[in-house]
C-alpha positions as CSV (number, residue, x, y, z in Angstrom):
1,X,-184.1,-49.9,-245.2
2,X,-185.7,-51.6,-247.9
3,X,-185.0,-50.4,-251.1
4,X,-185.0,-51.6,-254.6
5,X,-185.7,-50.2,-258.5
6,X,-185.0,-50.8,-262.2
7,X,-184.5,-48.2,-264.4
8,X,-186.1,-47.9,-267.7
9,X,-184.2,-50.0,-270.0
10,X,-182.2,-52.2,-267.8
11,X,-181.4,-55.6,-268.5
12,X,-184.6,-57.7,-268.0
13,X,-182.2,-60.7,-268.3
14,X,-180.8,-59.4,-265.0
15,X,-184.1,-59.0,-262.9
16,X,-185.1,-62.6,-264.4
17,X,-181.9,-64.1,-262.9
18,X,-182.2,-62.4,-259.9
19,X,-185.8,-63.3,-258.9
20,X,-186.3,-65.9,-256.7
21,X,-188.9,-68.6,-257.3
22,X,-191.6,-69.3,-254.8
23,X,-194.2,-71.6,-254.4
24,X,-197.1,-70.3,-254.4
25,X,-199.1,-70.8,-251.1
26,X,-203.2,-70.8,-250.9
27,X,-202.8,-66.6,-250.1
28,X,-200.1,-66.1,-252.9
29,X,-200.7,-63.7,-256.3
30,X,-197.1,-63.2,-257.2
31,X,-193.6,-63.4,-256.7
32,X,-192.2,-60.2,-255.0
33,X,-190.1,-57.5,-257.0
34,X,-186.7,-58.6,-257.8
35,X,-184.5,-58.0,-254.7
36,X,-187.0,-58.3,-252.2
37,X,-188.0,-61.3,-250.2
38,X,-191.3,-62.1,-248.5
39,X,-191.5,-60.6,-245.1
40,X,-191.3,-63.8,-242.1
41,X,-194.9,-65.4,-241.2
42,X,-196.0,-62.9,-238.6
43,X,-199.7,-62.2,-237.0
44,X,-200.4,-58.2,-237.5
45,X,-202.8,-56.6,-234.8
46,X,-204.2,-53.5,-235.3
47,X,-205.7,-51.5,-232.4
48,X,-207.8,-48.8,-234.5
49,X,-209.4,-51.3,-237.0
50,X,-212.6,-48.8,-237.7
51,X,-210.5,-45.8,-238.1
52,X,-209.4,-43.8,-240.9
53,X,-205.3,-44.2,-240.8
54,X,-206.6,-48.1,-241.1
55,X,-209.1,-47.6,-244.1
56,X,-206.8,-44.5,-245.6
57,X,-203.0,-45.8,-245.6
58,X,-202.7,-49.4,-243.6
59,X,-205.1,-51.1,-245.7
60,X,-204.0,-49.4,-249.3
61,X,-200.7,-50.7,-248.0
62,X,-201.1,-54.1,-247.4
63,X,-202.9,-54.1,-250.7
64,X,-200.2,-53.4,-252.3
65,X,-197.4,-55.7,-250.3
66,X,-199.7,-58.6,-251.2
67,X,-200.2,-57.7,-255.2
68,X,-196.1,-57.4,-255.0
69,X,-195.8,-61.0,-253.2
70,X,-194.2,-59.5,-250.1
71,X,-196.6,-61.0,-247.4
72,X,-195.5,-64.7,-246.6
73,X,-198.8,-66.6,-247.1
74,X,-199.2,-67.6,-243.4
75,X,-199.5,-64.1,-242.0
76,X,-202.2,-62.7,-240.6
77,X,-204.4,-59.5,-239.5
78,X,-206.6,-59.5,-236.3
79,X,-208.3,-55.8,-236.3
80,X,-208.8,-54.4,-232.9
81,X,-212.2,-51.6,-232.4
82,X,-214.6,-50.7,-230.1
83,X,-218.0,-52.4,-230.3
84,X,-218.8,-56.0,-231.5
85,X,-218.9,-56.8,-235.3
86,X,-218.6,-60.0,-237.8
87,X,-215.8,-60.2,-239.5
88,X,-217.1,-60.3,-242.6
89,X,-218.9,-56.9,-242.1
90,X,-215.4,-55.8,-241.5
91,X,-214.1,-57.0,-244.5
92,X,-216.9,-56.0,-246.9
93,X,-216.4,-51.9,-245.4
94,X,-212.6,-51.9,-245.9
95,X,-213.4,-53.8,-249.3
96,X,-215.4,-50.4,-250.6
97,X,-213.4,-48.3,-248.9
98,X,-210.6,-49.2,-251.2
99,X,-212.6,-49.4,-254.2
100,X,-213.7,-45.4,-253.6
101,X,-209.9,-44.6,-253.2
102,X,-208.3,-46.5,-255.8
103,X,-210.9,-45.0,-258.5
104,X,-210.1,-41.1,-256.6
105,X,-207.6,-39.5,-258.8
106,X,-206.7,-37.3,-256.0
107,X,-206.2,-40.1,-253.9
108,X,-202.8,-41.4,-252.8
109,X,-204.1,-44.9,-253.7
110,X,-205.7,-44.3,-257.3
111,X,-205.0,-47.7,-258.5
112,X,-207.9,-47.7,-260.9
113,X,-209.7,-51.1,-260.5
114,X,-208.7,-53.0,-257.7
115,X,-207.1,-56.7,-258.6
116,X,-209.8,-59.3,-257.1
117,X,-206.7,-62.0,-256.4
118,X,-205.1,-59.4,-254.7
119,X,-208.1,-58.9,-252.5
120,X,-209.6,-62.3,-252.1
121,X,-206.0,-63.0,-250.5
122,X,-205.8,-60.0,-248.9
123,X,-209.5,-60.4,-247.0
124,X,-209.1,-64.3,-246.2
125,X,-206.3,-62.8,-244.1
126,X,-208.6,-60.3,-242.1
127,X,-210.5,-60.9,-238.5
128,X,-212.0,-58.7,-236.7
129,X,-212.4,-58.5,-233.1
130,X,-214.5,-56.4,-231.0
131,X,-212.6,-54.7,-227.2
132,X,-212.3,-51.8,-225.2
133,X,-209.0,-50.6,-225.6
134,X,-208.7,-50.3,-221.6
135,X,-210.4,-53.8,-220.9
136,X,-208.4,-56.6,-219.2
137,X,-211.0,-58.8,-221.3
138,X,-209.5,-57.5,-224.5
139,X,-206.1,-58.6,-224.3
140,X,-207.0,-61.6,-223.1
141,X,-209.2,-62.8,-225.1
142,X,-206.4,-61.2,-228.1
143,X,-203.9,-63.3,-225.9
144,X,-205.5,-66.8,-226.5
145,X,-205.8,-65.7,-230.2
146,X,-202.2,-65.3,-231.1
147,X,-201.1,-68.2,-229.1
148,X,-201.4,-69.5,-232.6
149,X,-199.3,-66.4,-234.3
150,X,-197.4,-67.9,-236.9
151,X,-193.6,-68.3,-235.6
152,X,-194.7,-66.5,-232.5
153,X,-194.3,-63.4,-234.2
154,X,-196.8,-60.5,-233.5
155,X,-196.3,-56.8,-234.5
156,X,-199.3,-54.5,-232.7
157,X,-200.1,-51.2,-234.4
158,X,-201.6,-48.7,-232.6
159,X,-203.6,-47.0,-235.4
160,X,-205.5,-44.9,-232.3
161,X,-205.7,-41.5,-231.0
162,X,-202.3,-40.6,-228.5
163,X,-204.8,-41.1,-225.5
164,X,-205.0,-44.7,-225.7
165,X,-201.1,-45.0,-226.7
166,X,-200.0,-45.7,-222.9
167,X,-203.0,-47.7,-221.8
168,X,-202.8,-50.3,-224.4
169,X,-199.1,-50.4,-224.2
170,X,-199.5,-50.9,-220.4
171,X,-202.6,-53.7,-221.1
172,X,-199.8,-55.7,-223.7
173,X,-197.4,-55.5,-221.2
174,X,-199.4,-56.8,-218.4
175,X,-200.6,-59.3,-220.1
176,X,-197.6,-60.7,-221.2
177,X,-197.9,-60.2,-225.3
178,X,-194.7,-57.7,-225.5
179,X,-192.3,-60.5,-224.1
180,X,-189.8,-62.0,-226.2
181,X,-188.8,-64.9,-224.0
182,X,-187.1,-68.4,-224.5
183,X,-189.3,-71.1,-224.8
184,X,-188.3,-74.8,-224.1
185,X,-188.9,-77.1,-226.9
186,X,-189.6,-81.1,-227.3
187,X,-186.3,-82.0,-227.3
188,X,-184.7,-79.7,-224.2
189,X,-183.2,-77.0,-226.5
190,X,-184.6,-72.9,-226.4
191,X,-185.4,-71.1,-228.7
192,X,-186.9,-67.5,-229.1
193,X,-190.9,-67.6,-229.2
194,X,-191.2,-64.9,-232.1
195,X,-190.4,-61.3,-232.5
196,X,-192.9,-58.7,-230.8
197,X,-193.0,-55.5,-231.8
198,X,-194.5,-52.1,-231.3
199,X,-195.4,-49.6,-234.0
200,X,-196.7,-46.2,-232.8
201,X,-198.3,-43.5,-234.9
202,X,-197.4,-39.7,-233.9
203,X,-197.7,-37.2,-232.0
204,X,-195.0,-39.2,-229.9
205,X,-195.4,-36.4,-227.3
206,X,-196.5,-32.8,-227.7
207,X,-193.7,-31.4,-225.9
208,X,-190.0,-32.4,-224.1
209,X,-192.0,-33.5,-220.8
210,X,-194.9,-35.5,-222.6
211,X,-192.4,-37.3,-224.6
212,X,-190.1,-38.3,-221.9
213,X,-192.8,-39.3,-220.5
214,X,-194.4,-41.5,-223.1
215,X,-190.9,-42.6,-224.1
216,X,-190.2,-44.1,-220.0
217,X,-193.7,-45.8,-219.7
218,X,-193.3,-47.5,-223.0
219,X,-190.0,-48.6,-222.2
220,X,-191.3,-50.2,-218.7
221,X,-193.1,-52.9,-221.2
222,X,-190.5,-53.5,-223.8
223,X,-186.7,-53.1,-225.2
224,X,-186.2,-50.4,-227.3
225,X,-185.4,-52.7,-230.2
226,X,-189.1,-53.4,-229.8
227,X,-190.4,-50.0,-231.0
228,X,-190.9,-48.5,-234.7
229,X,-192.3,-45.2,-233.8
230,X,-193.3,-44.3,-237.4
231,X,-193.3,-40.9,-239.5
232,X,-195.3,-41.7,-242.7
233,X,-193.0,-38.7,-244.5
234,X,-189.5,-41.3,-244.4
235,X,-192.0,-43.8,-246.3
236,X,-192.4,-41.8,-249.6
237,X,-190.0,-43.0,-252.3
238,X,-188.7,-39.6,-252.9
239,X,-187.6,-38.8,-249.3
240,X,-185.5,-41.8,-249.6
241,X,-184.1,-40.8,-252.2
242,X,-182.2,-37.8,-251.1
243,X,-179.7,-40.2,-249.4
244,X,-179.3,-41.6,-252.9
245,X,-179.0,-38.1,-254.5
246,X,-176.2,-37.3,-251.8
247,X,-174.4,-40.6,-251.2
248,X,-174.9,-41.7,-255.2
249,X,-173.4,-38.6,-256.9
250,X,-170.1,-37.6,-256.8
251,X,-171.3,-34.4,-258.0
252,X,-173.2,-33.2,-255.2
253,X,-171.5,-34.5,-252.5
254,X,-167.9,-32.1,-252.2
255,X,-170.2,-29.0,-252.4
256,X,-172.4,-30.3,-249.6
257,X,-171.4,-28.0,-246.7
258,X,-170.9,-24.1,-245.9
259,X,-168.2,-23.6,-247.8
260,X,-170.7,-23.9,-251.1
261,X,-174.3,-24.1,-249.7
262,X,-176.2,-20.8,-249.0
263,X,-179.2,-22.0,-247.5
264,X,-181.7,-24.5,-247.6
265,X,-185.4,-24.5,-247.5
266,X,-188.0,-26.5,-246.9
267,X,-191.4,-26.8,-247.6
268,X,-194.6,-28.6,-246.8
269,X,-197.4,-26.5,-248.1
270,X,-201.0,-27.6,-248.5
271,X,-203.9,-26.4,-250.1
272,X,-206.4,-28.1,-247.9
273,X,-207.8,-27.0,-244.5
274,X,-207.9,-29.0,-241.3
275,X,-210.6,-31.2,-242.8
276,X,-213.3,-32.0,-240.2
277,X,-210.1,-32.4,-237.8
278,X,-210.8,-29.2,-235.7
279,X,-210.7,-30.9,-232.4
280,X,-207.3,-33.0,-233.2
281,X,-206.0,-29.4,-234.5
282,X,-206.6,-27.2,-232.0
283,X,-204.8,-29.3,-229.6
284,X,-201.7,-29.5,-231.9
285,X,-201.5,-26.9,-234.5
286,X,-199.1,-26.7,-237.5
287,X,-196.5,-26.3,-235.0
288,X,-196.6,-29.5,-233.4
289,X,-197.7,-31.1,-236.0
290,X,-194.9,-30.8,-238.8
291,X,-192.1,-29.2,-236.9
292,X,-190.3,-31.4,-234.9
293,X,-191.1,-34.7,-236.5
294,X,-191.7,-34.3,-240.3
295,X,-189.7,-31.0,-241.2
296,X,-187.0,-32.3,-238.6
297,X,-186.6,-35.7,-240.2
298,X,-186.2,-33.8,-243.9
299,X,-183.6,-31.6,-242.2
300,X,-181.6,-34.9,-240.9
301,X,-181.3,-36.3,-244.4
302,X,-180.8,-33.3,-246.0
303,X,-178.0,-32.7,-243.5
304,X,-176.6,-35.6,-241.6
305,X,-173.0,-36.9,-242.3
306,X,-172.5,-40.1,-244.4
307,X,-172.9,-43.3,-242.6
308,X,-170.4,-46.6,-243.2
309,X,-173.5,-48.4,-244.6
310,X,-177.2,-48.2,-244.5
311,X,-177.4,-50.4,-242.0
312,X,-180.2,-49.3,-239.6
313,X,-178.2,-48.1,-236.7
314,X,-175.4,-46.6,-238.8
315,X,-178.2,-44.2,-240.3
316,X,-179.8,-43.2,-236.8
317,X,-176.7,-42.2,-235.4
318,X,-175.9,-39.8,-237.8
319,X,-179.5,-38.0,-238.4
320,X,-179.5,-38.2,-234.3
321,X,-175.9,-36.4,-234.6
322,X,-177.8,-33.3,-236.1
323,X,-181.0,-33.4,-234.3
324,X,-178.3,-33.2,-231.3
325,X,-176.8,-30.2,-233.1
326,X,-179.8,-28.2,-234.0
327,X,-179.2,-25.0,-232.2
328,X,-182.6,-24.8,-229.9
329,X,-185.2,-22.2,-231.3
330,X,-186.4,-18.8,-229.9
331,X,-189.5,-16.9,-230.4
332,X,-187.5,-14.6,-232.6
333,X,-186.9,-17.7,-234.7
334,X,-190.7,-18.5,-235.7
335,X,-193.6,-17.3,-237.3
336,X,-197.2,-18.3,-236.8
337,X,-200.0,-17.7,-238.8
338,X,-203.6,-18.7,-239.0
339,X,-205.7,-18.9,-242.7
340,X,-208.9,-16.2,-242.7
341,X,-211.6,-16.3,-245.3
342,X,-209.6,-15.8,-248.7
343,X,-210.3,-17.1,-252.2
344,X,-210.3,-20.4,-251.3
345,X,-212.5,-21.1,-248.3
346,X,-213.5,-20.0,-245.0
347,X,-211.3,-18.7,-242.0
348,X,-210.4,-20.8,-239.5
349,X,-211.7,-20.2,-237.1
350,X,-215.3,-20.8,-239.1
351,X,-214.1,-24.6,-239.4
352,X,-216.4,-26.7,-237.1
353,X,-215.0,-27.8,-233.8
354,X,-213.0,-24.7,-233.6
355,X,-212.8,-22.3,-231.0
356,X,-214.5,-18.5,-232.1
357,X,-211.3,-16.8,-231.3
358,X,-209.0,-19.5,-231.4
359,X,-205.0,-18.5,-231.8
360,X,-204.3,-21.8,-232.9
361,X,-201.6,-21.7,-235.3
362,X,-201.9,-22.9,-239.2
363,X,-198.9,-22.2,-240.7
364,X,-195.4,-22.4,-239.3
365,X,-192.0,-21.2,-240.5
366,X,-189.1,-21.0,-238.9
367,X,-185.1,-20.6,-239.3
368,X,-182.7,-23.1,-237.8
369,X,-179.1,-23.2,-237.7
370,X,-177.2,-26.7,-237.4
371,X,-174.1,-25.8,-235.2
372,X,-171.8,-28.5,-236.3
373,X,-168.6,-28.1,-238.5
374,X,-170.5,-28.8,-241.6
375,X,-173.2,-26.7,-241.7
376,X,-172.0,-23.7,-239.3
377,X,-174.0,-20.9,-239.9
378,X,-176.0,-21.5,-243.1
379,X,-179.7,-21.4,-242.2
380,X,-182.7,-23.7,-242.7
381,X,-186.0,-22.0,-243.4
382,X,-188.6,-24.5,-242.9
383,X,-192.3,-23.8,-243.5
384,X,-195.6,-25.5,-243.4
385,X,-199.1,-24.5,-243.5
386,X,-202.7,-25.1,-244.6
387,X,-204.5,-23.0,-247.3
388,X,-202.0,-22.3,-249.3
389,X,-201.8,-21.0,-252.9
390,X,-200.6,-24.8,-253.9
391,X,-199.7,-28.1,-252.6
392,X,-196.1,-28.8,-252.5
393,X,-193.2,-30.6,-251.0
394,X,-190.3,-29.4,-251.6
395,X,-186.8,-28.8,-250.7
396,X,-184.4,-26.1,-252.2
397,X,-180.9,-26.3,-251.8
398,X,-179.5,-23.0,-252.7
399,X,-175.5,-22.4,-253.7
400,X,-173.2,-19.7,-252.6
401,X,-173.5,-16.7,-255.3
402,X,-170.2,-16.7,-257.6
403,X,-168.5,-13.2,-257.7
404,X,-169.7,-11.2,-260.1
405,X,-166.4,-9.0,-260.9
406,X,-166.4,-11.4,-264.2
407,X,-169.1,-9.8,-265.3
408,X,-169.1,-6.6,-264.3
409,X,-168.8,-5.1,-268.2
410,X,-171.8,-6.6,-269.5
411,X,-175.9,-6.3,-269.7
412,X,-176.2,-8.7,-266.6
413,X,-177.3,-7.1,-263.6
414,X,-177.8,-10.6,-261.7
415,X,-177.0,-14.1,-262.2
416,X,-179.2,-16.4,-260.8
417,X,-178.9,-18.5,-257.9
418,X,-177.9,-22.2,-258.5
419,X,-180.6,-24.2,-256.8
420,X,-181.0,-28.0,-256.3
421,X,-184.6,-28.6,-255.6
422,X,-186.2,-32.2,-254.9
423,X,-189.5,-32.5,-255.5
424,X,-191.0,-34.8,-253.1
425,X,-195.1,-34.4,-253.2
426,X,-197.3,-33.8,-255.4
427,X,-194.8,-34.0,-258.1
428,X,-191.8,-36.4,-258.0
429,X,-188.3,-35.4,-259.4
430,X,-185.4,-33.1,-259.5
431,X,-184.2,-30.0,-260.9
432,X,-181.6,-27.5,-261.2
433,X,-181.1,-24.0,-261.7
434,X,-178.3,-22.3,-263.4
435,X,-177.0,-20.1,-265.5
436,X,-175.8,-20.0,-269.3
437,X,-174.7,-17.6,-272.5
438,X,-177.8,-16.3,-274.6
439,X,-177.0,-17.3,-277.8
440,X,-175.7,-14.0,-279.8
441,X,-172.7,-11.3,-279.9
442,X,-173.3,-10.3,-276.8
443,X,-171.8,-12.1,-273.0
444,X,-175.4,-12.2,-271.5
445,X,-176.3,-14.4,-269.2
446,X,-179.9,-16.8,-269.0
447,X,-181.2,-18.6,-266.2
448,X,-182.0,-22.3,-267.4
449,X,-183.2,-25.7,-265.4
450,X,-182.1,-28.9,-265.8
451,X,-184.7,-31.2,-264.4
452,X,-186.1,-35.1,-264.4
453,X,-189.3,-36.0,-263.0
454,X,-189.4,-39.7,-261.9
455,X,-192.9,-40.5,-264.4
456,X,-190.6,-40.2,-267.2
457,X,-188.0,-43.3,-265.6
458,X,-189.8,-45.5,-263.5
459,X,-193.7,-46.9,-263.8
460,X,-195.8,-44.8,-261.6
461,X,-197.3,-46.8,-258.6
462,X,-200.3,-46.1,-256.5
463,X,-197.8,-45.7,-253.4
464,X,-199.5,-44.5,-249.9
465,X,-195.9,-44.5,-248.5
466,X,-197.1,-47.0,-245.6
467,X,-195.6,-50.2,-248.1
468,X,-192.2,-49.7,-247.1
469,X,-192.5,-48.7,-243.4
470,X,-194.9,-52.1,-242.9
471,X,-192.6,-54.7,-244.8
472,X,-189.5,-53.0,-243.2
473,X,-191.2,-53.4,-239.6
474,X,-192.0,-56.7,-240.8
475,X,-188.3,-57.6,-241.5
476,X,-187.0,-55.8,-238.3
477,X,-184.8,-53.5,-240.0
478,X,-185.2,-49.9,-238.0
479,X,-183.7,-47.7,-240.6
480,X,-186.7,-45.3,-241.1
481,X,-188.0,-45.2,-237.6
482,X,-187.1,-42.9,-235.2
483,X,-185.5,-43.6,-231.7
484,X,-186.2,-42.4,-228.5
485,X,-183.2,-40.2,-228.3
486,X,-184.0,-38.4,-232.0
487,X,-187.8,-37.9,-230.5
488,X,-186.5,-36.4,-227.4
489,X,-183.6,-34.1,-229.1
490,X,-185.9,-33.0,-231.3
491,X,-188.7,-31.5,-228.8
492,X,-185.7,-29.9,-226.6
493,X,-185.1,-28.1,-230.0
494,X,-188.2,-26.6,-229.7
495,X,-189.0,-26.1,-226.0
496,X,-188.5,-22.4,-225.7
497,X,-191.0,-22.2,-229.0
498,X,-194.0,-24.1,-227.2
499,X,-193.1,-22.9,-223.7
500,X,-191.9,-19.2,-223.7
501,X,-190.9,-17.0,-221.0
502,X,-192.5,-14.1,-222.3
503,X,-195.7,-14.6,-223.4
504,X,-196.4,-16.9,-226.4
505,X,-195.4,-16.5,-230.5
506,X,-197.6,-13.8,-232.2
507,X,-199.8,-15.6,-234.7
508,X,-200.6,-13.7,-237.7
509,X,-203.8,-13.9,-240.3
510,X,-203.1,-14.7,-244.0
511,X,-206.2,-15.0,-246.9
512,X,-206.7,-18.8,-247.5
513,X,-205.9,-19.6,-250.5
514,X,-202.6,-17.0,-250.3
515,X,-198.4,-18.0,-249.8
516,X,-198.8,-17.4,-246.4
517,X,-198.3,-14.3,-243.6
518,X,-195.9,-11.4,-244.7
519,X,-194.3,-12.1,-241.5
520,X,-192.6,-15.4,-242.5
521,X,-191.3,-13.2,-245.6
522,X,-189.7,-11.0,-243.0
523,X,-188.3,-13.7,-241.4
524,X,-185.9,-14.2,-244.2
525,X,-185.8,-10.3,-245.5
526,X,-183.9,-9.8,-242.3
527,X,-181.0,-12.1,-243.9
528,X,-181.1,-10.7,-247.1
529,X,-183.2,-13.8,-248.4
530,X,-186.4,-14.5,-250.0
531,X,-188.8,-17.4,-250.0
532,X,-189.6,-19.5,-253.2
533,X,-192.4,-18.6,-254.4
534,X,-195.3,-20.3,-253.6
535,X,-197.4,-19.9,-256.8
536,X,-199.0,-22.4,-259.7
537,X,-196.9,-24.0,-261.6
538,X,-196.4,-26.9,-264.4
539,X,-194.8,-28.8,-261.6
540,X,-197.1,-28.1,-259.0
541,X,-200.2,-29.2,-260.9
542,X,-198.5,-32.5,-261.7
């Protein structure tokens, strides 16, 4: 994993002896960050160029790995989409596409003014390519092309819709672009022809079956050491850094387990609706969409044991030793919901390409228990939905209550919870609750937080979260990808949810614009627990 930052008012003496000094190619605007080396010469092939993951995230990406110096100057991007087009056409739509987002403050990439260096190198890279997806002609024409692939090494995105996910797969593997063979050089001697490698966007799957499936056809074509099936969640900064708040701290790490921890909750809550994406959504549904992959991976971070190193495969094994110990959900476990008209747009099942009575699900909570020694029988409440009161990412770790005989003699009728929340989207930071003396004559007790946003530490970048996920691909290091094995777990923890025996979940209405059904407040009233509230804040408006 990737990872490297200076804190305000470190030594610049330091970073100046630690950067390395490169010559600059005819592609090259700067020397990468201090730390960080230039990815190998690779060719990049995306199948998906028109789309909008390529215009949205890959592009704003690769912007921003060539402004840092983190491309090596040879590599290359051949775009893949239906329907013939010049290059230059190509370039000149994915040119103004960036220029819209990076002037959108409520954009993910609101750079400002795009750096014309950055660009020019950026677009002399770029070649478009017209193909059917499922077209023998395609792939060999594409063949022929990377034959020159610097180093013989070619990483293929498939920045399309799940449909085409096996068919391509099947049309690289058939056509021999997925093979990493010995080739026979001048003098008699092998060596490797290049890396190849596979990234895939989710769903990986919509259930168990489909992603066995998926998983076995894929793996007819290439090694698994080959694949980087990739959760855009594990490339934001912040959801790296709860392994750094965990692993870092000797204060947090003792009282990370039942003996101290309460309960934790997680949150991905958004204030849009499904966005012209009724089609894709009723298909999916909140659900599928955030459940077993993005909640799931939070959940692994937040509880897997530490590793001997961040080596890739040292962190795998231990998120997939708690996707393995995930007790598998029950109907009784969830709550579905689905936004109606409320303050802040129409219902659902008003959006276009949605069904009149659709009972496709919006919102999702649910409780999960880890059943390991660590975390016996303290409960994660995840939830995620659209139309919600505000946007937020969060998770709240909440500490046991301490006994209250103390304090038994005085005005305090509670004492608030100790909570360690990390903010991961929109705003960036941590806090924590706790409890002090009021100042006076009296022993009563005030609920204070403690809290540090990351604006206030480190220069704020216009960060899609793609960066880190491409240059790590690049570099072959499999950290934040997940393996076929975590994918799979994670589905059987959900099977009974998505294939009941007994007739499927209830889903429930909520007013858009509200914190969600009363149901997924019952959900936790049955333990005794409440959910935090979902409501504007300072933070959230950040």
């Amino acid at each position: 994993m990737s990872t490297s930052s200076n804190a305000a008012g470190s030594d610049a003496s330091d970073t100046t002896a630690t950067t390395a000094k490169l010559n600059p190619g005819p592609h090259s605007v700067a020397p990468g960050p201090a730390g960080k080396r230039p990815a190998p010469p690779c060719t990049l092939v995306i199948f998906g160029a028109g789309g909008d993951l390529t215009k949205r995230l890959l592009m704003p990406a690769l912007y921003n790995l060539t402004l840092d110096g983190l491309l090596d100057d040879g590599m290359q991007i051949i775009g893949v989409n239906h329907g013939a087009r010049e290059t230059q056409a190509w370039r000149d739509d994915l040119h103004g596409a960036l220029q819209q987002f990076a002037a959108d403050k409520a954009s993910t990439f609101h750079a400002g003014k795009l750096d014309d260096t950055a660009w020019n190198s950026l677009a002399k890279r770029l070649e478009y390519m017209g193909g059917e997806f499922e077209d023998d002609a395609t792939f060999a024409a594409l063949k022929q092309k990377l034959d020159k692939a610097p180093g013989g090494n070619v990483i293929f995105y498939l920045a399309v819709t799940a449909r085409f996910f096996k068919p391509i797969v099947e049309h690289l593997g058939k056509a021999g672009l997925l093979k990493e063979s010995d080739a026979s050089e001048s003098d008699g001697k092998s060596a490797k022809s290049g890396f190849r490698r596979l990234v895939i966007e989710k769903p990986f799957g919509t259930d168990l079956a489909s992603a066995r499936d998926l998983n076995a056809h894929i793996l007819n074509y290439v090694q698994e050491s080959q694949v980087y099936r990739i959760d855009h969640f594990l490339g934001k900064d912040t959801v790296q850094s709860i392994l750094a708040v965990r692993f870092a701290n000797a204060l947090f790490e003792p009282i990370w387990r039942r003996e101290y921890i309460d309960s934790v909750q997680i949150t991905a809550a958004e204030t849009i609706g499904v966005e012209g994406r009724g089609k894709f959504y009723e298909q999916t549904g909140a659900f599928r969409d955030m459940l077993p992959n993005h909640l799931f991976q939070l959940l692994e971070m937040v509880a897997m044991e530490p590793p001997n190193s961040f080596d890739a495969e040292a962190v795998r094994d231990k998120k997939a030793e708690i996707a393995d110990a995930i007790k598998p959900l029950t109907p009784s476990d969830v709550v579905f919901g689905q936004y109606e008209k409320g303050p802040s747009g129409v219902a659902y099942r008003n959006e276009p390409d949605v069904a009149a009575e659709s009972t496709t699900e919006t919102y999702a909570a649910a409780r999960v228990f880890v059943d390991n020694w660590r975390w016996a029988g303290v409960p994660f409440y995840l939830r995620t939905g659209k139309r919600l009161a505000v946007r937020r990412t969060e998770i709240a770790v909440q500490l046991k209550a301490v006994p209250f005989l103390l304090f038994r003699d005085t005005p305090v009728e509670a004492l608030t919870p100790n909570v360690l929340t990390m903010r991961i989207d929109p705003a960036h930071g941590t806090s924590f609750d706790f409890n002090v003396k009021v100042p006076g004559p009296l022993m009563q007790i005030g609920a204070v937080q403690s809290s540090f946003d990351y604006a206030d530490f480190f220069a704020e970048r216009a960060n899609v979260g793609y960066e880190t996920l491409l240059y790590d691909c690049m570099l072959g290091d499999e950290t934040l990808f997940q393996r076929a094995d975590s994918i799979e777990t994670s589905w059987a923890a959900v099977d009974d949810v998505l294939h009941p025996k007994q007739g499927a979940v209830k889903v429930c209405g909520y007013p858009a614009g509200s914190t969600g059904p009363k149901e997924a407040d019952e959900l936790l009233a049955r333990d005794g627990r409440t959910w935090r509230p979902l409501q504007t804040t300072p933070d959230a408006k950040k």
